[in-house]
N, C-alpha and C positions, 0 to 999 in steps of 0.2 A: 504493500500500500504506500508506502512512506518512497516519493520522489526527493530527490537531491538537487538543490538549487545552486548547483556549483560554479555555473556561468550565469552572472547579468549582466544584459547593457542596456545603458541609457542614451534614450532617444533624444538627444538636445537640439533647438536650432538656437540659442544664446541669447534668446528673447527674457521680456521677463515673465510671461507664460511659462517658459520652461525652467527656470532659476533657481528650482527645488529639487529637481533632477538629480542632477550630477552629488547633491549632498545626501540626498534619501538614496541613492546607488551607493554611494560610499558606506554608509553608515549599514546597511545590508551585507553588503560587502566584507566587512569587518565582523558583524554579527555571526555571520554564515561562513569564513573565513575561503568566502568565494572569491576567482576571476572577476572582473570589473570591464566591462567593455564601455567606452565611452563613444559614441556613434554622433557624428554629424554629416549630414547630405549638405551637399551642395546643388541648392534643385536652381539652376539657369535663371527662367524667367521670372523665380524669386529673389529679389537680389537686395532688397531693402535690408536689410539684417549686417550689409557690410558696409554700410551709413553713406554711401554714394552712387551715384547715377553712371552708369556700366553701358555704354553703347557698340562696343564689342566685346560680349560675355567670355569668350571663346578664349579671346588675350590673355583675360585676368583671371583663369582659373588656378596657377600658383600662387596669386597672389590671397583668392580665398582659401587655399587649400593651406596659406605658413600662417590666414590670420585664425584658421580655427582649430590649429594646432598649438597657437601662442597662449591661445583660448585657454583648450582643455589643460596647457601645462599651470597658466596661471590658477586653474580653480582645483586639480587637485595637488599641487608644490603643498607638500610637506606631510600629507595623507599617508600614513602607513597602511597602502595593501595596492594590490599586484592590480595592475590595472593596463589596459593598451588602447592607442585610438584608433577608431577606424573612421578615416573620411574618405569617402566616396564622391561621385558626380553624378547625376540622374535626377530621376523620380522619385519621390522621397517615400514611397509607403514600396515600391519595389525594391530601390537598394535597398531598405533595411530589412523586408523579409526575405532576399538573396543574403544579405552577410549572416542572419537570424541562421539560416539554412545552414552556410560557409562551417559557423564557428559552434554550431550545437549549442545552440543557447538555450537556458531552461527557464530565463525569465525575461523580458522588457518591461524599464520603465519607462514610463513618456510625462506629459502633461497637458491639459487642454482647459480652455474657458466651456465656462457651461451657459454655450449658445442654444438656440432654439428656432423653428420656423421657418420663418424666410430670410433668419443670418447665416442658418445652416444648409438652406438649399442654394443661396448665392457661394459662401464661401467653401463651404464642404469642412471637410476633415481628415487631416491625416490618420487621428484618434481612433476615427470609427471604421474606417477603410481598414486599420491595423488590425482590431477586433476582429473582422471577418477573412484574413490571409493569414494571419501569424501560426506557425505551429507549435506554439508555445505559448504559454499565459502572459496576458497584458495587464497590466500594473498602473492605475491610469491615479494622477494625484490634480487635481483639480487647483488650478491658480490663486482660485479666491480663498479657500481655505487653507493655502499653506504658506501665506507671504510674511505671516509673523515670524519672522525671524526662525531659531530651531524650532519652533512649539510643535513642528512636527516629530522629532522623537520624543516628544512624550509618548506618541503611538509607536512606538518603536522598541524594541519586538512586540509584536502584536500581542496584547492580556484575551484580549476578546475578538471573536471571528465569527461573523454571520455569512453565512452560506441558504444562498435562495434556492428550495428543490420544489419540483412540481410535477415529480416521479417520471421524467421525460429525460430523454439520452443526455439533450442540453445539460440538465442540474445534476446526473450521474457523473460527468467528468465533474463540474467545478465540485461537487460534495468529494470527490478524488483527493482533487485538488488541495480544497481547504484542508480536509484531514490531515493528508500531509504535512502542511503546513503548521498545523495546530501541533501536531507530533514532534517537529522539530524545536518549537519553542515553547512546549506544555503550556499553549494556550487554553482557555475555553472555549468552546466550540458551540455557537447557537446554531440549530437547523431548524429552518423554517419557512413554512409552507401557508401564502395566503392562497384564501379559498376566495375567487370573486364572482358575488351573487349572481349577476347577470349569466353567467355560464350553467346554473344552475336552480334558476328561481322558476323551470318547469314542474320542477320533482322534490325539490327541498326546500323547506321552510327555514330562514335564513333572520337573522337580527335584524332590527329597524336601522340601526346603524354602523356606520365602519368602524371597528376594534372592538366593538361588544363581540362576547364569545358564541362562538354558535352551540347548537342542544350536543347535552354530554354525551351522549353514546357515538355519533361522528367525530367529534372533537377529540374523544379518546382514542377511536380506531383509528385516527390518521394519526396521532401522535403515535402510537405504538408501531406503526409502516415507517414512520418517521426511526423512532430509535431502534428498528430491527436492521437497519440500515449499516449501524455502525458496531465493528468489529469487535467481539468481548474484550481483548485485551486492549482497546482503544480507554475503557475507560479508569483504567488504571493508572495512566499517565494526563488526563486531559476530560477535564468538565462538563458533561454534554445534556443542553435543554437543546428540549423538543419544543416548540414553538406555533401553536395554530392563530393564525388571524384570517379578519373578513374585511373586505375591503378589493383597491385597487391596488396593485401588485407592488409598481414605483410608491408611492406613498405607502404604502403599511411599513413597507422594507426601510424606508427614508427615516419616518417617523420612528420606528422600533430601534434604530441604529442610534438616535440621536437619545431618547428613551434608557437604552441600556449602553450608553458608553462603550458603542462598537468600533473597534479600528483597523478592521479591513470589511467589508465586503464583498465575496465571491459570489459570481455570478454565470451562468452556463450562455452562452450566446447563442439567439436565434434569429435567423433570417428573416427577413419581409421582401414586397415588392419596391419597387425602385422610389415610387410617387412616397408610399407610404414611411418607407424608411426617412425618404429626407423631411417630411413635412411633420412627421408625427412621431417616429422613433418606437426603436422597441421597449420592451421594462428594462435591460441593462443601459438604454443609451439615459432615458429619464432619472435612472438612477443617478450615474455616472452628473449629472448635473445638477441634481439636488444634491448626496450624498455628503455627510458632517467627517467623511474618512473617506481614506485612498478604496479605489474598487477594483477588485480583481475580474477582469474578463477571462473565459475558456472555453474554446471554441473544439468540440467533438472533431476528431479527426475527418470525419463523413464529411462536415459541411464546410470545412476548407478549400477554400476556391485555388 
């Protein structure tokens, strides 16, 4: 059960979007007395990031390639742990899952702004493109909650870990996953599973409201699906609630995480159509942008594009 996170890299472009990266990579790094990979693309008709107007890109690709090498030496000089850079030229969600491929990597971290609607269907994302290619977990820290200065290792190693299942292949890797993860640093382990009314308000009689409990003989049987789940000698080393709520899937998980002082969230990734994905997003992407903690995405080998 238990994977080894022995290779990370950090997906940086040197914005201050990503400014948490490189220190939440290190600080893993040393935790986990992992390889370190620090990753910067150099994507062409992106070029703002090198603070001037480039009208022959082609010329000056040495010239981005020693500044964000100056980069990576300035922010980790003096960091005790084993780290290398890799900068590339291309398309930023391709280089990084070809070198992802390259170097056998068992973790990316990245970072992204928690857009929505129609900033997401003009501007896209590297974020979510990563989510759906990478073959390996993504690690996504969200800007607005980590610009305080370190306050992000106080989540550091994880005490607490919510893992979203909803008995489908998707939340079978991330529950994988998060175990794992909880194994290596005897964390607590919440699993949980919302139920939402409308998928079921032909046949079941359901709460007036979201997070009221629903009737005990359901609530008990999926709890007990819930903790058959996890491995007898699992709870030996590591804390485990089973967790039912009623509600909308994004919000329960949001709300619950912020509730119990959660510091990661795993999550299984599932596909949509093209309209749907950019305008309205799945439960991990809504996550990923409320979310009071970093979220782990894990995309089933099958639906790997």
């Amino acid at each position: 059960m238990r994977k080894s996170l022995e290779r990370i890299l950090c997906a940086t472009d040197f914005s201050d979007v990503s400014g948490t990266v490189i220190p939440y990579g290190i600080e893993m790094a040393k935790k986990l007395n992992a390889k370190l990979y620090v990753c910067h693309v150099i994507d062409l008709p992106a070029i703002s990031v090198y603070g001037e107007s480039v009208f022959d890109p082609l010329s000056h690709q040495q010239y981005f390639m020693d500044f964000a090498r100056k980069e990576m030496d300035n922010r980790l000089s003096g960091e005790d742990v084993d780290w290398e850079p890799l900068i590339s030229i291309g398309q930023t969600t391709d280089e990084i899952a070809r070198l992802v491929a390259e170097k056998a990597i068992d973790l990316v971290v990245t970072a992204t702004h928690g857009r929505s609607g129609l900033k997401r269907f003009f501007l896209g994302s590297v974020t979510e493109r990563l989510m759906r290619i990478l073959p390996c977990p993504l690690l996504v820290l969200r800007a607005e909650d980590m610009a305080d200065g370190d306050a992000f290792r106080e989540r550091f190693p994880f005490r607490n870990i919510l893992v979203a299942y909803d008995f489908s292949k998707d939340s079978e890797e991330a529950f994988r996953t998060s175990l794992s993860i909880a194994q290596e640093f005897e964390s607590n382990l919440h699993i949980v599973h919302v139920v939402e009314p409308t998928a079921y308000k032909d046949f079941l009689k359901f709460p007036g409201e979201p997070g009221e409990p629903l009737p005990g003989d359901i609530h008990d049987s999926l709890k007990e699906n819930l903790l058959a789940l996890v491995p007898t000698e699992a709870f030996n080393w590591c804390e485990i609630q089973a967790q039912i709520l009623v509600g909308k899937p994004y919000a329960e998980l949001v709300r619950y995480a912020g509730e119990k002082g959660i510091d990661l969230i795993a999550l299984g990734v599932r596909g949509h159509g093209k309209v749907e994905e950019l305008l309205v997003g799945s439960t991990t992407d809504r996550v990923i942008r409320r979310a009071p903690c970093p979220v782990l995405s894990v995309l089933p080998p099958m639906q790997r594009e």
